[in-house]
C-alpha positions as CSV (number, residue, x, y, z in Angstrom):
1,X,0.0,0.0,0.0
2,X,1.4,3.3,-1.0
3,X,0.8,7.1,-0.4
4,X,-1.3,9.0,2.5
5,X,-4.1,7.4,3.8
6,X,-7.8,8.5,4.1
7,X,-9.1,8.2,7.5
8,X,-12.4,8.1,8.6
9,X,-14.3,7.1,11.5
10,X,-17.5,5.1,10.4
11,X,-20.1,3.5,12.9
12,X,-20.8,0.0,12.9
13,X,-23.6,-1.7,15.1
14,X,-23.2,-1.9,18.7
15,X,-22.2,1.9,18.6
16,X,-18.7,0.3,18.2
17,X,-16.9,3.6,16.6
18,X,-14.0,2.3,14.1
19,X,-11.3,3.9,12.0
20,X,-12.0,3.3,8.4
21,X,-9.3,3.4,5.6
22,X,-11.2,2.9,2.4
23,X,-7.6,2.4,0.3
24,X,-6.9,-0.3,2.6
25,X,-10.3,-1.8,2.1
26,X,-9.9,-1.3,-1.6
27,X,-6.4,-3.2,-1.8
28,X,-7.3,-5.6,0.8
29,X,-10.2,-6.7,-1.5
30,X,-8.2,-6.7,-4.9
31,X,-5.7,-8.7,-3.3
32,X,-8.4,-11.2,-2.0
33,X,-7.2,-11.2,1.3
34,X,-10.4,-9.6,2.6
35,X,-12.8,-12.2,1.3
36,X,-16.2,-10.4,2.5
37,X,-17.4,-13.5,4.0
38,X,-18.0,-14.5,7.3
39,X,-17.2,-18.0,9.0
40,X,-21.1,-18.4,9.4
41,X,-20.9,-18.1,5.1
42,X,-17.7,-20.4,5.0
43,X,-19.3,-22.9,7.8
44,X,-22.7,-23.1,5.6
45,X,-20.8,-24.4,2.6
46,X,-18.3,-27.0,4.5
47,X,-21.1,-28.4,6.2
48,X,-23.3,-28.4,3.3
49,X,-20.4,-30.2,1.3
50,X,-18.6,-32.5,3.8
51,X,-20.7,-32.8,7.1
52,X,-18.7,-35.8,8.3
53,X,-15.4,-33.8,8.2
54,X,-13.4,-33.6,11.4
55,X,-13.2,-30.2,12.4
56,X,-12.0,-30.2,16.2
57,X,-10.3,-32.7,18.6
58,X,-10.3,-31.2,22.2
59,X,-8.3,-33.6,24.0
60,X,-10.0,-36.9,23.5
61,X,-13.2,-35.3,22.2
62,X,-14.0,-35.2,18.2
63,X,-16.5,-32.6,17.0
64,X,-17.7,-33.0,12.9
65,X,-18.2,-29.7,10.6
66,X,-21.8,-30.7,10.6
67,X,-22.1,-31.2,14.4
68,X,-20.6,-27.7,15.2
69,X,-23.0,-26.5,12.6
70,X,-25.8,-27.7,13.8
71,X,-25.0,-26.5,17.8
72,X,-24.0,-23.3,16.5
73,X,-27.2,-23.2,14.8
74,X,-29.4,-23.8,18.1
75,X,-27.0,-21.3,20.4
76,X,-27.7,-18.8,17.5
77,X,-31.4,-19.3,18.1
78,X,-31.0,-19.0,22.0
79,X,-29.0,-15.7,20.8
80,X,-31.9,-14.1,19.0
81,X,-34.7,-15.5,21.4
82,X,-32.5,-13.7,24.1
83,X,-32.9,-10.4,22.4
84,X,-29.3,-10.0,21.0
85,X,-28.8,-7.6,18.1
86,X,-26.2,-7.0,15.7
87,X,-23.1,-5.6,17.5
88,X,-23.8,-7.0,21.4
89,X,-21.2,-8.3,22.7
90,X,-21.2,-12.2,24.1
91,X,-17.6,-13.0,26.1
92,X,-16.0,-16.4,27.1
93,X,-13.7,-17.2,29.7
94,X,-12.7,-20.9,28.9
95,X,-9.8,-22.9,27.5
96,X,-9.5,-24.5,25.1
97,X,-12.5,-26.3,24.8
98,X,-14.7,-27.2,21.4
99,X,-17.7,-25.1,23.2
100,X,-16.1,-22.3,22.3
101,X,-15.7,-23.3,18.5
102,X,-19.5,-23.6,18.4
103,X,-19.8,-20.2,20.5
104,X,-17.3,-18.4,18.2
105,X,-19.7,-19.6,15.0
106,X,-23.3,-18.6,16.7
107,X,-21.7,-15.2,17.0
108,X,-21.2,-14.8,13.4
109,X,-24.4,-16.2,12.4
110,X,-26.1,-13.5,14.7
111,X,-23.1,-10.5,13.6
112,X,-22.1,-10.6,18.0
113,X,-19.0,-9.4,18.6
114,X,-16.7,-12.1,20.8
115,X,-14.9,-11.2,23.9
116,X,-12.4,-13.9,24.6
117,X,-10.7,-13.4,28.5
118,X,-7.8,-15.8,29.5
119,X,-9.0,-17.9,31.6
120,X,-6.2,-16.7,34.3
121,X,-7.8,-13.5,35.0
122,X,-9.5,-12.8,38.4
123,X,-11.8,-10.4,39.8
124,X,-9.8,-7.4,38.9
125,X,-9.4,-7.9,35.1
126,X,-13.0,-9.9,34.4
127,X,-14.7,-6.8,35.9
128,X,-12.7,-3.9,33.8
129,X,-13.3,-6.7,30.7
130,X,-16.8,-7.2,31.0
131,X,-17.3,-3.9,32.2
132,X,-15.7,-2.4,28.9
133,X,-16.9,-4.7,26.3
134,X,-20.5,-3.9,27.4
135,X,-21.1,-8.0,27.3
136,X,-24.5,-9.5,27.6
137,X,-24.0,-12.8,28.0
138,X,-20.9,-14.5,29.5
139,X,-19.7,-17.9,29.2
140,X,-17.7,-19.4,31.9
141,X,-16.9,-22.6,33.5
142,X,-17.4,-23.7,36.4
143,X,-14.6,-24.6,37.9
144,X,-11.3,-25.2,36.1
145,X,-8.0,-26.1,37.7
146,X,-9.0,-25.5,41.3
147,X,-10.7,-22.3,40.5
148,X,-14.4,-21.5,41.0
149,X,-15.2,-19.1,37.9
150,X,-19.3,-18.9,39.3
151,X,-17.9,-17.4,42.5
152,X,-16.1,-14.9,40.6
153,X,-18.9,-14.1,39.4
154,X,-21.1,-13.9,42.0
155,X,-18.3,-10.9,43.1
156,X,-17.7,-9.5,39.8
157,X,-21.9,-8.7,39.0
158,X,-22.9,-6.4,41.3
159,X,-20.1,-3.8,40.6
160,X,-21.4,-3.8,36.7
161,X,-23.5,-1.2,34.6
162,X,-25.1,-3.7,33.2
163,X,-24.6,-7.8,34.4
164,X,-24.5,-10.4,32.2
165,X,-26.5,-13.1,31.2
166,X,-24.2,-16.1,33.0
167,X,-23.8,-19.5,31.2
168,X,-21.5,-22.2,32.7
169,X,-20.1,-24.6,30.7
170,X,-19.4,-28.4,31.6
171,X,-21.2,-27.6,35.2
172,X,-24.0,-29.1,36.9
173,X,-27.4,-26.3,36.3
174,X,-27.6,-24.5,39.9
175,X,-28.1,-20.4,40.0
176,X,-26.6,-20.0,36.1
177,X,-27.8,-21.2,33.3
178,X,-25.9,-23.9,31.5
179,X,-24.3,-24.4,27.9
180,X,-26.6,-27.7,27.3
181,X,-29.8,-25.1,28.7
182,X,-29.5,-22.8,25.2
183,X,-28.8,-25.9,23.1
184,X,-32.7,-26.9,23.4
185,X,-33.4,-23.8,21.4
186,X,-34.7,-24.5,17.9
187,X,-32.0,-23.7,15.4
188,X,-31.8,-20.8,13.8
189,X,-35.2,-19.6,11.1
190,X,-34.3,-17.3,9.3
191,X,-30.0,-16.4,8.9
192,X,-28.8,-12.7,9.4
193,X,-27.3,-10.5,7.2
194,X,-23.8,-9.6,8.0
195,X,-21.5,-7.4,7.3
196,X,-17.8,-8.5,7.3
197,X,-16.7,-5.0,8.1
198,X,-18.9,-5.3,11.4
199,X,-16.8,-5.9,14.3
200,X,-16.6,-9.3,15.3
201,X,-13.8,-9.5,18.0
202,X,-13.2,-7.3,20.8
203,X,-10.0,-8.8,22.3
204,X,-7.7,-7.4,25.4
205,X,-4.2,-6.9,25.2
206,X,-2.2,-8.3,27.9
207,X,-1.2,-5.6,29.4
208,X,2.2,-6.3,29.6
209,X,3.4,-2.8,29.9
210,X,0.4,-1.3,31.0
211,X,-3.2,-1.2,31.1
212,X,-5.0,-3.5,28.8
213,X,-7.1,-1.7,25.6
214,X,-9.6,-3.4,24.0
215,X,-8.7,-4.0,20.5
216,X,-11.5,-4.2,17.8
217,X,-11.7,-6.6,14.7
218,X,-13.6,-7.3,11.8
219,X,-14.3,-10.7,9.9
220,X,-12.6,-9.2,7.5
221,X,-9.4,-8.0,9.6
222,X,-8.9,-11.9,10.7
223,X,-9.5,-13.3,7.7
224,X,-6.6,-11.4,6.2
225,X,-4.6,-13.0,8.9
226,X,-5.6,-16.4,8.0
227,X,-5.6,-16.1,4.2
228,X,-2.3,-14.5,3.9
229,X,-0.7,-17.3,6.7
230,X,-2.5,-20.3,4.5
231,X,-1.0,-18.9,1.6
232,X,2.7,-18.7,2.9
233,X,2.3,-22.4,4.8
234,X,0.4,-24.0,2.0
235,X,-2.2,-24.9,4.5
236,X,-5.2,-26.8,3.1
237,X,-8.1,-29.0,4.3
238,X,-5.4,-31.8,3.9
239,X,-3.8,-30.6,7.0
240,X,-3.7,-31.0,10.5
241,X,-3.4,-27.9,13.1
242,X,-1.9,-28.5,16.4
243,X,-2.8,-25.3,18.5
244,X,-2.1,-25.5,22.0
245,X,-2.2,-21.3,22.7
246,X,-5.1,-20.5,24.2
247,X,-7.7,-19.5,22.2
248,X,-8.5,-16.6,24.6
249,X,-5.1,-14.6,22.7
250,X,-5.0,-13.6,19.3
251,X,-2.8,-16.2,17.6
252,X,-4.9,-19.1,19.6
253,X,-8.3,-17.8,18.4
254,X,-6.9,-17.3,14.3
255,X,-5.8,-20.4,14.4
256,X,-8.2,-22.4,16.9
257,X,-11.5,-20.7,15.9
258,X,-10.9,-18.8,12.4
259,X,-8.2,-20.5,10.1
260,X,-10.0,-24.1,10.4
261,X,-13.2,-22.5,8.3
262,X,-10.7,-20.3,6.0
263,X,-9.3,-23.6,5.1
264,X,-10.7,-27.1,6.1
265,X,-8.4,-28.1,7.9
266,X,-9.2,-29.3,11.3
267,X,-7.3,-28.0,14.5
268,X,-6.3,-30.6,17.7
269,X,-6.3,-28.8,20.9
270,X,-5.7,-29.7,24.9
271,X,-7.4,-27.4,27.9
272,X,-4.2,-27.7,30.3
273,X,-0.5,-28.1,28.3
274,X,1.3,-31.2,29.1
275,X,4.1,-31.6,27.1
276,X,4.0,-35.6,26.6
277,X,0.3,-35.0,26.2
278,X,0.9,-32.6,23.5
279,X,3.3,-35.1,22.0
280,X,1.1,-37.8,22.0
281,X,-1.9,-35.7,20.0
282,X,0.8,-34.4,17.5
283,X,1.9,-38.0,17.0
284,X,-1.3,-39.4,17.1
285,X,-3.4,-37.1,14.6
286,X,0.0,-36.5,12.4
287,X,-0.5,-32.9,13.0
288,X,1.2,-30.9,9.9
289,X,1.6,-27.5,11.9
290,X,2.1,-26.0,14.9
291,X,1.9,-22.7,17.2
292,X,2.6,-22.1,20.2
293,X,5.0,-19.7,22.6
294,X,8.5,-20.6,23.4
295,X,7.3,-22.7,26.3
296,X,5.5,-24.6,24.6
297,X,8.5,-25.3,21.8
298,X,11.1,-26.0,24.6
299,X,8.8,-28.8,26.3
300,X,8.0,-30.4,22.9
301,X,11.9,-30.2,22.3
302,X,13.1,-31.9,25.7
303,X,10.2,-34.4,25.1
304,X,11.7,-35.6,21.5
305,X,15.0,-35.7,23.0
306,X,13.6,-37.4,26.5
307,X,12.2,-40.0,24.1
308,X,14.3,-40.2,21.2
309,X,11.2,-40.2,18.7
310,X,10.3,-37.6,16.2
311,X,7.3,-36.0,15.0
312,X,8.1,-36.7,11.2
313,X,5.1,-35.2,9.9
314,X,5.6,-31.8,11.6
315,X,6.6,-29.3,8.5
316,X,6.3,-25.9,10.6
317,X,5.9,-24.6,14.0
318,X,5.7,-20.7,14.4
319,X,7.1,-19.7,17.4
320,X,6.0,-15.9,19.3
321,X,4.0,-14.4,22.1
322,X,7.5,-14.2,24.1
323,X,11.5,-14.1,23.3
324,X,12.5,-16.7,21.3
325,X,16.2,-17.7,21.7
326,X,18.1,-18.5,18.6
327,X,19.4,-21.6,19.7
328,X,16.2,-22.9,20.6
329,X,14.7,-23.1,17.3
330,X,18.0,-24.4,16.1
331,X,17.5,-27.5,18.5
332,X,13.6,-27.7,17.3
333,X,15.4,-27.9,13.5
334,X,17.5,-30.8,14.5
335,X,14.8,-32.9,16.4
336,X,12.0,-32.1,13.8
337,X,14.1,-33.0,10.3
338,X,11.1,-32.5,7.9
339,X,10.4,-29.1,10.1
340,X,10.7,-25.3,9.8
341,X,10.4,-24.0,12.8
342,X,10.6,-20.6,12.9
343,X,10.2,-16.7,15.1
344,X,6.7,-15.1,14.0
345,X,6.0,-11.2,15.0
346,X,2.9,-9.6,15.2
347,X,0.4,-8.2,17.8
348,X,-3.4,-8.2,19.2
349,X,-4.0,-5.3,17.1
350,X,-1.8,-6.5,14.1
351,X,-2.5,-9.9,13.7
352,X,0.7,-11.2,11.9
353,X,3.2,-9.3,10.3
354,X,6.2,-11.7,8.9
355,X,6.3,-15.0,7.5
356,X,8.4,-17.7,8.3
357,X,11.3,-19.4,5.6
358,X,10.1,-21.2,2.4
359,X,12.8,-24.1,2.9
360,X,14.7,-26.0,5.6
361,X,17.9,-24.1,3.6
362,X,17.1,-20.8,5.1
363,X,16.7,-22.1,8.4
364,X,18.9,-19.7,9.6
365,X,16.5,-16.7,8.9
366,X,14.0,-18.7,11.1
367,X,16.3,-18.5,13.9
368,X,18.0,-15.1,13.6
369,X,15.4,-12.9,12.5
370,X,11.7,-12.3,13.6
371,X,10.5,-13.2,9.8
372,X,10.2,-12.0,6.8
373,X,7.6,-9.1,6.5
374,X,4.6,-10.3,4.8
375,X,1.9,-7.9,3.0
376,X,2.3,-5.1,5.2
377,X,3.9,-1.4,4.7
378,X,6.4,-0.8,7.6
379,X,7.9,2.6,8.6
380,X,11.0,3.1,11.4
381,X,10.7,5.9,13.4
382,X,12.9,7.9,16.1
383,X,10.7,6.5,19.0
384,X,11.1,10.2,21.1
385,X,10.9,12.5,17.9
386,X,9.2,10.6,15.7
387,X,11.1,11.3,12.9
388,X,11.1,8.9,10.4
389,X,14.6,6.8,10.0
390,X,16.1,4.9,6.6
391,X,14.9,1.3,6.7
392,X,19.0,0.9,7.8
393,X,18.9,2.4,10.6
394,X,17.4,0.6,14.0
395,X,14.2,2.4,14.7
396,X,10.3,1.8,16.2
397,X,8.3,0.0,14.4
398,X,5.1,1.4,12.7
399,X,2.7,-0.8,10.7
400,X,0.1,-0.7,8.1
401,X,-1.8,-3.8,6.5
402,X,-5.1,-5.5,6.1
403,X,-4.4,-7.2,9.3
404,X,-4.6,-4.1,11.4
405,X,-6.7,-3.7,14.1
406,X,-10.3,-1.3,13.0
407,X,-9.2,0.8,16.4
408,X,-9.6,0.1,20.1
409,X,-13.2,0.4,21.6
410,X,-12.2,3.8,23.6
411,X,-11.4,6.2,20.2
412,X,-9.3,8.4,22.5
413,X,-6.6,5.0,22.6
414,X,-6.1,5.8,19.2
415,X,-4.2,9.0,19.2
416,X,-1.2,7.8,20.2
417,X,-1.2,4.5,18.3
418,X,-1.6,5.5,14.4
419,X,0.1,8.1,12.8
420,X,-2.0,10.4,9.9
421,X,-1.1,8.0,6.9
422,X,-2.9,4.8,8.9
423,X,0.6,3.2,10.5
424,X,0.3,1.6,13.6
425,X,3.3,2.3,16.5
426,X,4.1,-1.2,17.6
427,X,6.0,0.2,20.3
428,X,9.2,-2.2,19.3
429,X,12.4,-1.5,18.2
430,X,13.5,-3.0,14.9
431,X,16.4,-4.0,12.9
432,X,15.8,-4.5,8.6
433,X,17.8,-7.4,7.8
434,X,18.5,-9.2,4.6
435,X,16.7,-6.5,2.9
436,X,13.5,-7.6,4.1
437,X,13.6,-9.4,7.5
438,X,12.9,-7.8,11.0
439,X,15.1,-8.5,13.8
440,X,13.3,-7.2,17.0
441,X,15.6,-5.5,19.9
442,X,13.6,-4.4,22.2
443,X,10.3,-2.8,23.3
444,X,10.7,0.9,23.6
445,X,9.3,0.7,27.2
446,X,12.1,-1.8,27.7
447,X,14.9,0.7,27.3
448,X,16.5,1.3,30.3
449,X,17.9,5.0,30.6
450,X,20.7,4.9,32.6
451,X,22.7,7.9,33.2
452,X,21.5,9.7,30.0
453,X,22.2,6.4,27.9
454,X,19.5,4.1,26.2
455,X,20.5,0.2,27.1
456,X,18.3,-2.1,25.3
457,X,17.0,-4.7,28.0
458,X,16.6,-7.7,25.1
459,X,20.6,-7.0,24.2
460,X,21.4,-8.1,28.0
461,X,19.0,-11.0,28.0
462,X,20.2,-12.1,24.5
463,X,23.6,-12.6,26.5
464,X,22.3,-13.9,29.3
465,X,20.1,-16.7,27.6
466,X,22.9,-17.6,25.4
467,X,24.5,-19.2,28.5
468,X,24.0,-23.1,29.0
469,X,24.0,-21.8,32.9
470,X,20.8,-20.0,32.3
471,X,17.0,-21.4,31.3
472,X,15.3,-17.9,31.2
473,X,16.2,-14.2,32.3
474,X,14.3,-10.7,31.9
475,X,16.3,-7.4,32.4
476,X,14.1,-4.5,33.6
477,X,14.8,-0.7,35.0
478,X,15.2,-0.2,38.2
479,X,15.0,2.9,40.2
480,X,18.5,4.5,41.0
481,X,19.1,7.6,43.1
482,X,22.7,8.1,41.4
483,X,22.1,7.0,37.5
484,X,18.2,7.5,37.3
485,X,17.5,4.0,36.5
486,X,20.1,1.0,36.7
487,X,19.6,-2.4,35.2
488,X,17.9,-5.6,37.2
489,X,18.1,-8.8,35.3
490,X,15.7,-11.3,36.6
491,X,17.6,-15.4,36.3
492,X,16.3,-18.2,36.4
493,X,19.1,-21.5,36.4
494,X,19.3,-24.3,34.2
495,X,18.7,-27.4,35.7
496,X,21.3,-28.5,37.7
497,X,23.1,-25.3,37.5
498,X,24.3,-23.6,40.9
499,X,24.6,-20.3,39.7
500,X,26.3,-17.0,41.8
501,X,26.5,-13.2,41.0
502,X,30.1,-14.0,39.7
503,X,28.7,-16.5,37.3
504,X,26.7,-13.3,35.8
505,X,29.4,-10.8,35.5
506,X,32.0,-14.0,33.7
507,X,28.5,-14.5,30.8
508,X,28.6,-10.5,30.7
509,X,31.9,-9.7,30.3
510,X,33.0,-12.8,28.1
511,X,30.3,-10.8,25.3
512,X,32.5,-7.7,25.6
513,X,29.6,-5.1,25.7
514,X,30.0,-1.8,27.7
515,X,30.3,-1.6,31.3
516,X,27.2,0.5,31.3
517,X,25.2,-2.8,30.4
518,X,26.3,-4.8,33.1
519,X,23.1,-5.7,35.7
520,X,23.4,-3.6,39.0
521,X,21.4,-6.1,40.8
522,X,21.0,-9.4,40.0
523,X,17.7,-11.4,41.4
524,X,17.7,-15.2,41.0
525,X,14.4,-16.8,40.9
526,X,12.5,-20.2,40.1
527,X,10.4,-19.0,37.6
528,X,9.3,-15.8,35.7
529,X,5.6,-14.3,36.1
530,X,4.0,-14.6,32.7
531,X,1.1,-14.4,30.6
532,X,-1.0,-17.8,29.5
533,X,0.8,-16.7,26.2
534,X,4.0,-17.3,27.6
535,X,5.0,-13.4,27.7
536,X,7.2,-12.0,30.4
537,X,5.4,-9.7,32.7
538,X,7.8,-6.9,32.8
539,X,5.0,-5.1,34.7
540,X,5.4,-7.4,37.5
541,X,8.9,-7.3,37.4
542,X,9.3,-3.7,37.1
543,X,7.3,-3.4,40.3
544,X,9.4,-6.6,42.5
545,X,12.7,-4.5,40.9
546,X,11.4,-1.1,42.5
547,X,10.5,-2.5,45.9
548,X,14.2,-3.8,45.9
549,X,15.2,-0.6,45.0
550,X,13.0,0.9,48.0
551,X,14.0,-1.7,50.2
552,X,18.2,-0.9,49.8
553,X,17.7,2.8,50.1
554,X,15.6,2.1,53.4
């Protein structure tokens, strides 16, 4: 896409407010990567065709195109009997479960917009969520993994606007209506119009850095995701997905609840990851690709190696939602001969921006860059001025594509995020490579500013992880009296590994960087708080690395 865009703000229903580029739209459509259909459209013709198709394995569960069809259909009836119109919102806090393939589908037939929320999140987050998204039904469990989601509930209500309709899923009937309770509806009569412009997903950010915005979607927006990542994999109805990320973050739901209507092919999931259990379903169902986060790729890893057994039909894993060491997907690439595994880079409100290498002989590329970038205009800017920097020069990341986000549901969120020509601020710092490929080094929040110098935090842990001593590490700012802030690195050991300060400073200095760059305070722990995406929470340890900060100067 070239030259200024034209933007607009059009109103879509559910008085969601979006940002409306009508070259984009324009392109997007010529390039058939906006295929102005909805799943509800795709899902009509696979199940008209090939009822009998798998389309879901949820642990030991199978679920047919035709049999998530036909659910979808009743839930869609309970939808309209309930009094939902175009635009309400309907939310689901569950894992990764085949209900929610059936929910995600009744949405589209009815033109509801879906609020996924990690199952993880407590009070705190499901009120602000709920409260936000204006939902009007949610659907919970009721308990899952020792936690009562009703109870939550029960708290969560009373401080609302407007409470939703509760349905619990997989629970006994008691004070909330049930999943199995709005499957006696009679299917839907008469199907709905819908727009693929509409919104169709209102999704959370993690709120790594700060607070979570809600982004907004269109069928559209997600589809260009899924097209344009089919296209580079050669994904077809002759494949297997294996997707293990939740379906409650972006990349779980396009590939979980999106990509197996875009394509055929039918996606294997699990509710709580286990790596030999996750071997045994890729084994099992010969699963031809895989996503997941870097935890997920170092358990499959150390499970092939545990039991000296391959996945031979495995052809690509893409590897994001966290840091992804080099020399990790160099193992995967030795374990998984007929694989490319390789570093993806995108966001919530971006969807995906690179694509991985064609062939095992650029397997390198997979490893040492963040991908290829892949139908999207990028821009580098000074991330203080905003001046705009040669793609040679390291820079902050701004991006424009058919995968962009329509906005975030409070307008005033987008101020700071797109500039006047429609590019989106990642808020990462960004190397051009190889003429085309992105090496990522660093978030901009991640810089620490020590003593009037910018220190790139992912430069440290890069050193730091490339240490057999070390399984993971973060580097955050800490609060310093003397240099403003000073550098905390966060370590956790490699099993077996009995590691001291002076183990640090030997992996620091052996990388000859600056003195400046060497961690002021070192904190070794067992394990790093994270997201259920397998992202750091640097907010977390931001806050542990001031209270230290507080508790010296005490």
């Amino acid at each position: 896409m070239t030259g200024p865009a034209r933007i607009t703000y059009r109103a879509m229903p559910g008085g969601w407010k979006v940002r409306w580029d009508e070259d984009r739209a324009t392109r997007a459509r010529a390039a058939g990567v906006w295929p102005d259909r909805t799943i509800a459209d795709m899902a009509a013709d696979l199940a008209a065709r090939s009822p009998e198709r798998l389309h879901m394995i949820d642990g030991d569960h199978a679920i047919t195109v035709g049999e998530v069809h036909a659910l979808a259909s009743r839930l869609a009836g309970a939808f309209i009997t309930a009094g939902l119109a175009p635009g309400d919102t309907i939310a689901f806090q569950l894992p990764n479960w085949w209900e929610a393939a059936v929910i995600n589908l009744a949405a589209a037939m009815t033109g509801l917009v879906v609020n996924p929320i990690v199952p993880i999140n407590r009070d705190t987050e499901v009120r602000l969520m709920l409260q936000t998204s204006r939902a009007k039904v949610v659907f919970i469990p009721g308990e899952f993994r020792g936690f009562d989601h009703a109870a939550m509930l029960d708290r969560v209500l009373p401080s609302l606007d407007m409470a939703p309709t509760v349905v619990v899923v997989r629970a006994e009937k008691g004070r909330f209506a049930t999943f199995d309770d709005l499957l006696t509806a009679p299917p839907l009569a008469v199907v709905r119009e819908v727009d693929p412009d509409a919104v169709k997903l209102l999704m959370f950010t993690s709120g790594t850095t700060g607070r979570p915005k809600a982004v907004l979607h269109s069928h559209n927006t997600l589809h260009a995701d899924s097209v344009r990542m089919a296209a580079a994999m050669a994904v077809t109805a002759d494949d297997t997905i294996f997707c293990p990320s939740p379906i409650t973050h972006v990349s779980g739901y396009l590939w979980a609840l999106n990509m197996p209507w875009v394509t055929g092919a039918p996606v294997v999931s699990l509710d709580t990851w286990k790596a030999g259990a996750g071997f045994e379903l890729l084994r099992h169902h010969r699963c031809t690709v895989m996503l997941g986060a870097t935890p997920f790729l170092r358990d499959i890893v150390d499970e092939i190696e545990a039991r000296g057994e391959t996945l031979p039909d495995l052809r690509n894993y893409i590897c994001g939602g966290a840091a992804v060491p080099p020399a990790l997907i160099q193992r995967a690439a030795e374990v998984l001969p007929n694989c490319i595994p390789w570093r993806t880079f995108g966001a919530t409100e971006t969807t995906t921006i690179t694509r991985g290498p064609e062939t095992r002989a650029d397997l390198r590329l997979g490893a040492e860059s963040d991908g290829r970038l892949y139908g999207v205009d990028v821009r580098l800017k000074d991330p203080v001025s905003l001046a705009e920097r040669g793609l040679d020069e390291e820079g902050e990341l701004w991006v424009r594509g058919p995968g962009v986000t329509l906005g975030y549901a409070d307008p005033a969120d987008n101020d700071a995020a797109f500039d006047a020509d429609g590019y989106f601020r990642m808020g990462d710092l960004v190397r051009i490579v190889e003429g085309d490929h992105i090496v990522c080094t660093g978030r901009v929040k991640d810089l620490i500013i020590r003593a009037g110098e910018n220190i790139s935090a992912k430069e440290i842990e890069d050193v730091l992880l490339a240490s057999p001593l070390i399984a993971e590490a973060a580097v955050v700012a800490m609060p310093s009296a003397r240099t403003g802030e000073a550098i905390c690195a966060f370590i956790v050991a490699a099993t077996g590994a009995l590691l001291t300060r002076e183990d640090i400073d030997t992996v620091m200095a052996a990388a000859l960087l600056a003195r400046q760059k060497m961690p002021e305070h070192v904190e070794f722990v067992t394990d790093l708080p994270k997201t259920a995406a397998g992202k750091v929470r640097k907010d977390d340890l931001r806050a542990r690395a001031a209270a230290i900060a507080a508790s010296k100067s005490a």
